[in-house]
C-alpha positions in Angstrom: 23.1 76.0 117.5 22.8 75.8 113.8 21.1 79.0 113.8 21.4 82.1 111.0 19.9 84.2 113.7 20.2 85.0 117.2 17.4 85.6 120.3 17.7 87.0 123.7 17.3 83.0 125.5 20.1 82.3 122.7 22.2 84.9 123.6 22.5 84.5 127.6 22.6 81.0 127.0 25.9 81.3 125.0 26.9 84.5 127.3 26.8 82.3 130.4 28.6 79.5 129.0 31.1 82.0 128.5 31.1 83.6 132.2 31.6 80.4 133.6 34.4 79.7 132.2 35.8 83.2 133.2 34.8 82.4 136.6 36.5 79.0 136.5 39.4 80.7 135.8 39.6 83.7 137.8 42.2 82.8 140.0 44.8 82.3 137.2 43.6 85.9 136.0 44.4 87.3 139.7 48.3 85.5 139.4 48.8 87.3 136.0 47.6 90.5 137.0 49.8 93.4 136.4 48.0 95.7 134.6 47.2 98.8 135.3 48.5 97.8 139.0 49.7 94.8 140.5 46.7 94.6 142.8 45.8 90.9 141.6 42.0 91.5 141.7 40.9 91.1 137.6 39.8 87.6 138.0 37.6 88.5 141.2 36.3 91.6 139.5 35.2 89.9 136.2 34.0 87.3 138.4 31.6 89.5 140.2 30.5 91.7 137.2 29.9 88.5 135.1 27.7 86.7 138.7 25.9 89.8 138.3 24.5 89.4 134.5 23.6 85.8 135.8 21.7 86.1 138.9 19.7 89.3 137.5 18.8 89.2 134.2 15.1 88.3 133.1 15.9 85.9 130.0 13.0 86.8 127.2 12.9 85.9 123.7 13.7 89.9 121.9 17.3 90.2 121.9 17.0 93.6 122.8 14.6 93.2 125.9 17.4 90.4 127.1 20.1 92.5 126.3 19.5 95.5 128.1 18.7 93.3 131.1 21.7 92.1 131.4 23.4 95.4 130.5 21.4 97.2 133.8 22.6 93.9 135.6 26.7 94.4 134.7 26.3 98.1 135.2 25.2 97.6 138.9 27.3 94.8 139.5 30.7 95.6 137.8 33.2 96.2 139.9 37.0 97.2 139.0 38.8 97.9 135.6 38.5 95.2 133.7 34.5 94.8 135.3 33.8 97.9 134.0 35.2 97.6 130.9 33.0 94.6 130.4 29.8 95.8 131.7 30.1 99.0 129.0 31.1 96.2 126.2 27.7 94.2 127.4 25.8 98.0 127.2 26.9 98.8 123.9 25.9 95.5 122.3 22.4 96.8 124.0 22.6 100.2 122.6 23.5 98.5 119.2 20.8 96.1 119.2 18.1 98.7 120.1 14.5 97.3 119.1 15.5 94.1 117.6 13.6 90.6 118.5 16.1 88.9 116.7 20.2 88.9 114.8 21.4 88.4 112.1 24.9 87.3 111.8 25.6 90.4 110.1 23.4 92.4 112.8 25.4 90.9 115.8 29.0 91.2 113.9 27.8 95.0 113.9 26.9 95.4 117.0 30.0 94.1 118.8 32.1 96.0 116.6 30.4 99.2 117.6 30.4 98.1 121.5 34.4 97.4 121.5 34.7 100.7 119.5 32.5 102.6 122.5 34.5 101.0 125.0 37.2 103.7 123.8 35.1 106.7 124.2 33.9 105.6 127.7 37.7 105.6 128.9 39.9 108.5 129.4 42.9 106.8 128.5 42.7 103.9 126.6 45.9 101.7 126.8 46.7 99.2 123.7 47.7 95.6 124.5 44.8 95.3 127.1 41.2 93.5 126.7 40.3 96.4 124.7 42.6 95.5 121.7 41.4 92.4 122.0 38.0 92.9 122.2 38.1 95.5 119.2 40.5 93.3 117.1 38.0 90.1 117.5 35.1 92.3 116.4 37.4 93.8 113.4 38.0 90.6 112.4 34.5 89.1 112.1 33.3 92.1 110.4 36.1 91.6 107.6 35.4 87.8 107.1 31.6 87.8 107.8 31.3 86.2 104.4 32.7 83.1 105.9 30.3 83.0 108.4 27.3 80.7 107.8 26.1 80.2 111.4 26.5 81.6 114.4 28.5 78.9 116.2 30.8 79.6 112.8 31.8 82.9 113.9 33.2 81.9 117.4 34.5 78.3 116.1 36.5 80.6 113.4 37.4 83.2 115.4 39.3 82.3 118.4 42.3 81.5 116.9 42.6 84.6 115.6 41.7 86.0 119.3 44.2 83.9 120.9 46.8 85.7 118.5 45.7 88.7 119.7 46.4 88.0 123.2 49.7 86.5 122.7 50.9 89.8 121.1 49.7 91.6 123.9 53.2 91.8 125.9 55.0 93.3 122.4 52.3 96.6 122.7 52.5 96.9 126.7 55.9 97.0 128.3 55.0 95.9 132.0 53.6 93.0 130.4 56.6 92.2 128.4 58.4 92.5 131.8 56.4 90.0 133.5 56.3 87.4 130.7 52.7 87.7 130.8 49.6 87.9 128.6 47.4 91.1 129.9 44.6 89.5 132.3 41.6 91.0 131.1 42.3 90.3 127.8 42.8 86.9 128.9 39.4 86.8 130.6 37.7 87.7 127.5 39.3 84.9 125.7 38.3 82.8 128.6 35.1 84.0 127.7 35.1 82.8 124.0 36.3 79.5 125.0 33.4 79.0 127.0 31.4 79.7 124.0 32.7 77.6 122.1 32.9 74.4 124.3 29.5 74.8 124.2 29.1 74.5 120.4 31.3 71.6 121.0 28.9 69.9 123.3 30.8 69.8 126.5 29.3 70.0 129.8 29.0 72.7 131.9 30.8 72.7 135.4 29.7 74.1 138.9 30.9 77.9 139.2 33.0 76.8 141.9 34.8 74.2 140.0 38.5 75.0 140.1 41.4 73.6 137.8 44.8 74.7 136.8 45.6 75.9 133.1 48.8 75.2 131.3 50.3 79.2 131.4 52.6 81.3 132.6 52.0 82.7 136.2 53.2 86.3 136.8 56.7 86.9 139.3 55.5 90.3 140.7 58.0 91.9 143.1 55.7 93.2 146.2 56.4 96.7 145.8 54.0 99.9 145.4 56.3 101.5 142.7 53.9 101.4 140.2 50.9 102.7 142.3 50.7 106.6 141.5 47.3 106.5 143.2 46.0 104.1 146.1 42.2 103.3 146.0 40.2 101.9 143.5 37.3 104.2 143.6 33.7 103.3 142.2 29.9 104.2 141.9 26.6 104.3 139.9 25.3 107.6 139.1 21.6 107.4 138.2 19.6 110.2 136.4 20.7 111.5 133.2 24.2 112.2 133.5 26.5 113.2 131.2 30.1 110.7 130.4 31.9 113.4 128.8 31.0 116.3 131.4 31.7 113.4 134.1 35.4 112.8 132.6 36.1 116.4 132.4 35.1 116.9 136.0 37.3 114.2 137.9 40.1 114.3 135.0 42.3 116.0 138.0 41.7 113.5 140.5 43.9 110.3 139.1 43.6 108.1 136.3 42.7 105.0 134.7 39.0 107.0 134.8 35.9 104.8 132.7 32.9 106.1 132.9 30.3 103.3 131.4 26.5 102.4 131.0 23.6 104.1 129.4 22.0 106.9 129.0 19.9 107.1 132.4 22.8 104.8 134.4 26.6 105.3 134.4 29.3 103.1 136.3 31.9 105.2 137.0 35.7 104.1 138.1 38.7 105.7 138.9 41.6 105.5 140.7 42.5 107.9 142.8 44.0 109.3 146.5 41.5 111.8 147.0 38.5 109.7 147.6 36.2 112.0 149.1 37.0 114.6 146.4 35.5 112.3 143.8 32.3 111.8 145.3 31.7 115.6 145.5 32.7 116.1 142.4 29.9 113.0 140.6 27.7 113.7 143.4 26.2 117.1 141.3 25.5 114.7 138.4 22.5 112.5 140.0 21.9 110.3 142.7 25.0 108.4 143.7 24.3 104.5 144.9 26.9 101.5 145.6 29.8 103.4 146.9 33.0 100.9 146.4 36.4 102.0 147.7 39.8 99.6 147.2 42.8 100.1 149.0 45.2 98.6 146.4 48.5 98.9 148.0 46.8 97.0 150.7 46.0 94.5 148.2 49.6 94.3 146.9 50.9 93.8 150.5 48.2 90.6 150.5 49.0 89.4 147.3 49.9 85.9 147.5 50.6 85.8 151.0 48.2 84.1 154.5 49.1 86.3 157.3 48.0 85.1 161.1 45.0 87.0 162.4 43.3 89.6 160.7 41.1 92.2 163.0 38.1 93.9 161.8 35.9 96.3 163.4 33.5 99.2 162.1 34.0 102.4 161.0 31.8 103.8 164.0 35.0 102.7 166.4 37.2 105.8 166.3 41.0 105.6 166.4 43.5 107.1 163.9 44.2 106.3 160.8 48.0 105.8 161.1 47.1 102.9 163.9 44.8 101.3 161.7 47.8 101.2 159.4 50.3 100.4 162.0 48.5 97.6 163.4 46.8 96.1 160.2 43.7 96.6 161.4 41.0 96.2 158.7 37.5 98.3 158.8 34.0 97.9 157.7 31.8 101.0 156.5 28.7 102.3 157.4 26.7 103.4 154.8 25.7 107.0 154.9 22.8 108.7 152.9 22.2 112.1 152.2 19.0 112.3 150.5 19.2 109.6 147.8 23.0 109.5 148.0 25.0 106.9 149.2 28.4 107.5 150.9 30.1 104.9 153.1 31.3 106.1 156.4 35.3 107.4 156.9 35.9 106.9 153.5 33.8 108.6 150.8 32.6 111.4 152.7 35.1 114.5 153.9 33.8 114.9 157.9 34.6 118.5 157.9 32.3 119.4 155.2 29.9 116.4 156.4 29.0 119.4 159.1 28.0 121.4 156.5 25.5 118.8 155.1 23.6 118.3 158.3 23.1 121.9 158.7 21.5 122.3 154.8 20.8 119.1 153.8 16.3 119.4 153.0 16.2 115.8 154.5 18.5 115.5 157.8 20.8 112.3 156.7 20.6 108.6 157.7 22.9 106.0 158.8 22.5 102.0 158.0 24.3 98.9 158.8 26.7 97.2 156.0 24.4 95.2 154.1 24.7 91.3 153.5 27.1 92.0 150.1 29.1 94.0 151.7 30.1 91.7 154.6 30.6 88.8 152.6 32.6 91.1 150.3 34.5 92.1 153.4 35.0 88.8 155.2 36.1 86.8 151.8 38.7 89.1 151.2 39.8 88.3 155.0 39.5 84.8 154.7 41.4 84.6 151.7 45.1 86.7 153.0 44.3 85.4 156.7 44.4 82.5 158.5 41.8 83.6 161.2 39.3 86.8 161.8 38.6 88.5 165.1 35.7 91.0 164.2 34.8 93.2 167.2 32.2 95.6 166.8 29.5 97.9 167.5 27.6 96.9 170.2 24.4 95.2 169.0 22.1 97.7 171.3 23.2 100.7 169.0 23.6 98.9 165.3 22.7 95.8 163.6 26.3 95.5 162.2 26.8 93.2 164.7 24.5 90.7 163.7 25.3 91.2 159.7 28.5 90.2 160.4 28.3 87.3 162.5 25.5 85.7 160.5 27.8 85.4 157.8 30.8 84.9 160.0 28.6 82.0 160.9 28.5 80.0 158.2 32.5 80.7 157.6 33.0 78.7 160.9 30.3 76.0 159.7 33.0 75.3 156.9 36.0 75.4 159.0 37.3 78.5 158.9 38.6 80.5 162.5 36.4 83.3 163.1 35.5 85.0 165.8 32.4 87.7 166.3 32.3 89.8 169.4 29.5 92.3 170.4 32.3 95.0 171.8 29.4 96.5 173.9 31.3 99.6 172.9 31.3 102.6 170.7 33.4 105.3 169.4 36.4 106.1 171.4 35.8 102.7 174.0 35.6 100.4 171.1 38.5 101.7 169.4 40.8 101.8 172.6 39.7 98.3 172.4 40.9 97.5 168.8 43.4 99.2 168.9 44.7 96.7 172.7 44.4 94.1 169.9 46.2 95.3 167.5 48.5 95.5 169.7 48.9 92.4 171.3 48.5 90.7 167.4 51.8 92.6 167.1 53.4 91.2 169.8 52.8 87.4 169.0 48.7 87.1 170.5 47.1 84.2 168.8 42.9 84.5 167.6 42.4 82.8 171.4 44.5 85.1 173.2 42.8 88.1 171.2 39.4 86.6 172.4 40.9 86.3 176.1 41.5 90.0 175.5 38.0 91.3 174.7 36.4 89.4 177.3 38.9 90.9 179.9 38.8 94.6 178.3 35.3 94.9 177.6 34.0 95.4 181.3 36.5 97.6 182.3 36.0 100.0 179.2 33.7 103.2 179.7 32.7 106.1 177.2 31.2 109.5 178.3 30.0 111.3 175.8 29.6 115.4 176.2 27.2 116.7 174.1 26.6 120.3 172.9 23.1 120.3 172.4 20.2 117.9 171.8 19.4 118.3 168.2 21.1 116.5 166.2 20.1 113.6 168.6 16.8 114.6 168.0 16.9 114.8 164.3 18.5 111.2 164.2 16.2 109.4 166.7 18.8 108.8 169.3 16.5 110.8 172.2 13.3 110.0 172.8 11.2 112.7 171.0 9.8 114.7 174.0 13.2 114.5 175.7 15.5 115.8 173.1 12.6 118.8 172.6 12.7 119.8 175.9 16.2 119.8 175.6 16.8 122.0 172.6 14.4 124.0 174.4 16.0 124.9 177.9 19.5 124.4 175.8 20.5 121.6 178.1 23.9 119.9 177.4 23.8 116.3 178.1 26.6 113.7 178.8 26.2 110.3 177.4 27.1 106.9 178.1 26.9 103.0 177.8 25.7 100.7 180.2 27.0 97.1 180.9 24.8 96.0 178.1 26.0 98.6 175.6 22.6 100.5 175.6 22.6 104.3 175.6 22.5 106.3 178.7 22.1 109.8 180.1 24.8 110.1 183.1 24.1 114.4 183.6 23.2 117.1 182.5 24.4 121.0 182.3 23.4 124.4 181.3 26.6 125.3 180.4 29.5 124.0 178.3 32.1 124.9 180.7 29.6 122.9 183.6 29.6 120.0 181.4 33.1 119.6 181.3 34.1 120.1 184.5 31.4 117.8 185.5 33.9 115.1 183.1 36.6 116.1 184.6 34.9 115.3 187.7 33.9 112.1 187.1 37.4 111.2 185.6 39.4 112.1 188.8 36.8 110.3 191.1 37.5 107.0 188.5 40.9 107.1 188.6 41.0 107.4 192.3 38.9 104.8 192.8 40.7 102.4 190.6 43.7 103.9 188.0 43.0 104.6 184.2 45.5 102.5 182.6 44.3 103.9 179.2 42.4 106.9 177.7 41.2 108.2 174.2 39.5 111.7 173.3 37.2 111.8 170.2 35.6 115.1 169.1 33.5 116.7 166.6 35.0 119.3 164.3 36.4 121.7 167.2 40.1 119.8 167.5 42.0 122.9 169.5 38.5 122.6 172.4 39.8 118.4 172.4 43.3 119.3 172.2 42.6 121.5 175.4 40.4 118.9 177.1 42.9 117.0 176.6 45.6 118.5 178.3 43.4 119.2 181.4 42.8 114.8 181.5 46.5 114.9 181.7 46.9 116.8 184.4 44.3 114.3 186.4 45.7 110.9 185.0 49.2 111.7 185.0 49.7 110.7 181.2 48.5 111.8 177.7 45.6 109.9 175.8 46.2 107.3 173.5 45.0 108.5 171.0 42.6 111.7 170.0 40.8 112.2 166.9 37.4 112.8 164.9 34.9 111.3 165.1 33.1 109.0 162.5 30.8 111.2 160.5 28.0 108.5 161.4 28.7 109.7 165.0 28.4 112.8 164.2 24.7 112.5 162.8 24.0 111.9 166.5 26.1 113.7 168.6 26.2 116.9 166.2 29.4 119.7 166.5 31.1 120.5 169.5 31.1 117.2 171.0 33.9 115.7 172.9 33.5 112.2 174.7 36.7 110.2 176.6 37.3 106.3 176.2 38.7 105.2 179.5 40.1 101.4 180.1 40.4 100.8 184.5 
């Protein structure tokens, strides 16, 4: 590319020689990954952001139409630290290069001098010996030596040395790096990303994406330890409207750090991390319309890191069972999306379920529920795939959701390549399915192989009942769950319905009462007449906001079964859409 000036088609076709050979190298960039925490996910996350630019821009010749394609492209797909770093470097060569068909050297020199100086201001603490001084201390040096610079292909052939020192000296400005005897990661990705540049200036031909080889460097020793995590997810979202970064910043400041808040004026990516997850979104959510919800458990990630365990089991976050057996039992969980309005919240973990109530009751629009979509299972399952040696997903039953099928079309073509996986319709919901997940987890613990976890769910899942007691109507109504004459009539008389699954895992209406006190006896009832018949080896209570009325039930189950529940706990706030407040339904295993 002999070329004085610079297009958009010239531009991506540089910029995606230069992703590839990022993605080519993203696993090195995961083993050297210490930086802001030992989570080993930069080579995955640059991955992504980069696949992003490639699979959505629309190429054109103006540099500036081209540009800001690919800019909107890295803004919705970035994911992570050092994603979102690059995505707001990509954005501010955009903002830079405003109106222009073409660039001069001296034009493009500018504007990625002023995008790795906006990188700063879109971070609340920048932190020296990362991709940002390497990013900034490239750009400084083209604009002091453009005078050298006769074509473009001159200013990357003459430049990466220069870069490479750059990264080198990167342990000497950040201690933890020092202490690894590594180079920081994202810096090395966008060095990675030069050297894909210029190999092609140098003629060399472009591999497959998922061409894999090793590089001649150091690979980080990280001690598996959380030490350095003072906050535990990786938090993300887009915030679309008009938003301001600074007033952003300022509001979330108090919720954790390594906050960037990225993009454009009518788009910003923003990423923090956090332990308050739900505090976040209610604190962006004032700012515009909140879409692609992304929450990373990074000490779970550090647990994983470089390690295959046995069997991983995944269900979805409509099964209900405590958090501290999810944790006990390694038991891994996909989200339901949520929406309120335009707003998009993922089930269990973006959304606080006491002040979820409050949103039914006021929300204009009565909020929606839908299944994880196709990127989010694949996002899911990968991650599965890559720390486990087989999956056992059990979820939803298929009658209810079409999780279900998401995740076992995908799960489908895992097995196609060889890799153990196991999809089972649970037939289940709430409290029955997580009774169920958690009988896994439990056997996993005690030795079960994926075939003897399989054995399991085909015993369990006939003998596992949920009744579901129901303090009004309405909110079925609202969500679709009753037919629309039934649950009218219903709100109307004020008839309290009880709930159930059939064999096939299809909703059912097993009585009705005028009364709340009716209704539960009416449980009770029907839980002494089960266990009579045939013993309840296991229970679970689930309820909706009113914990001392479950506690209570509770008690009274005791007295008939002879034993406390496994388990009780809230409900999932996609439950709740249906089943409204004051609801309390039992899991029972015969």
């Amino acid at each position: 590319m002999k070329k004085k000036e610079i297009n958009g088609k010239d531009f991506f076709t540089i910029f995606r020689h230069g992703a590839m050979e990022v993605i080519r190298n993203k696993e090195h960039l995961n083993r050297i990954n210490v930086f802001p925490v030992a989570d080993g996910d930069t080579g995955n996350n640059l991955a992504l952001t980069l696949n992003s630019v490639l699979s959505y821009t629309k190429v054109v010749d103006s540099f500036s139409d081209t540009v800001n394609s690919m800019a909107e492209a890295s803004i919705y797909g970035a994911r992570g630290n050092s994603g979102v770093i690059f995505a707001q470097y990509i954005s501010g060569i955009a903002i830079a290069s405003e109106g222009k068909e073409k660039m001069s050297l001296k034009d493009f020199i500018e504007a990625v001098k002023k995008a790795a100086e906006g990188i700063y201001d879109s971070l609340s603490a920048p932190v020296e010996g990362t991709m940002l001084t390497v990013m900034k201390g490239w750009a400084y040096y083209l604009s002091n030596h453009r005078e050298r610079f006769q074509h473009v292909e001159d200013l990357f052939l003459q430049s990466i040395d220069e870069a490479n020192i750059m990264l080198q000296n990167t342990p000497e400005q950040l201690a933890i790096l020092k202490e690894h005897n590594v180079v920081d990661s994202g810096a090395k990705g966008f060095v990675y990303y030069l050297e894909g540049i210029i190999k092609y200036f140098k003629g060399e031909v472009l591999e497959d994406v998922g061409d894999h080889f090793e590089v001649a460097f150091e690979t980080a020793d990280i001690e598996q330890s959380h030490g350095n995590l003072n906050y535990r997810f990786c938090t993300e979202c887009l915030i679309k409207g008009n938003p301001d970064k600074d007033s952003i910043k300022a509001a979330i400041n108090d919720l954790g750090d390594s906050i960037i808040v990225a993009g454009s004026t009518t788009l910003k990516h923003v990423h923090i991390h956090t332990n308050d997850v739900s505090a976040f979104f209610k604190k962006v959510a004032p700012f515009g319309v909140l879409e692609r919800p992304k929450v990373e458990d990074m000490v779970l990630q550090e647990q994983l890191k470089g390690k295959q365990k046995k069997v991983a089991i995944l269900t979805d976050s409509i099964g209900d069972f405590p958090l501290n057996l999810r944790e006990k039992y390694d038991i891994h969980v996909l989200p339901v999306n949520l929406f309120v309005g335009e707003n998009h919240y993922l089930d269990k973990l973006t959304v606080d379920p006491y002040e979820f109530y409050e949103t039914i009751k006021h929300s204009p629009i009565y909020p929606n529920s839908s299944q994880p979509n196709d990127f989010q299972v694949k996002q899911k399952l990968d991650f599965l795939k890559d720390h486990y040696k087989s999956v056992i997903a059990v979820m939803v039953s298929k009658q209810l959701s079409g999780t279900y099928e998401s995740v076992r079309k995908y799960g489908d073509k895992l097995k196609e390549n060889g890799y153990p996986i196991e999809v089972i319709d649970s037939r289940l919901n709430s409290a029955a399915q997580g009774l169920l997940v958690v009988r896994l987890g439990e056997a996993l613990s005690d030795g079960a192989d994926l075939e003897e976890l399989v054995k399991i769910t085909e015993e369990w899942i006939p003998r596992t009942e949920i009744y579901v007691a129901l303090d009004t109507f309405a909110n079925s109504l609202k969500s679709g769950r009753v037919p629309k004459v039934v649950g009218q009539i219903g709100t109307l008389f004020k008839l309290r319905p009880i709930i159930s699954l059939d064999k096939e895992g299809k909703g059912t209406a097993f009585s009705i009462a005028l009364t709340r006190k009716a209704l539960m006896n009416k449980i009770k009832k029907m839980m002494a007449e089960k266990h009579n018949e045939k013993p309840v080896i296991e229970y679970s209570v689930v309820f909706s906001k009113d914990r001392k009325d479950a506690e209570n039930f509770a008690k009274e189950l005791q007295d008939i079964v002879g034993k406390p529940p496994k388990y009780l706990t809230e409900v999932s706030s996609v439950t709740a859409l249906h089943v409204g407040e004051g609801a309390i339904a039992v899991g029972l295993v015969r």
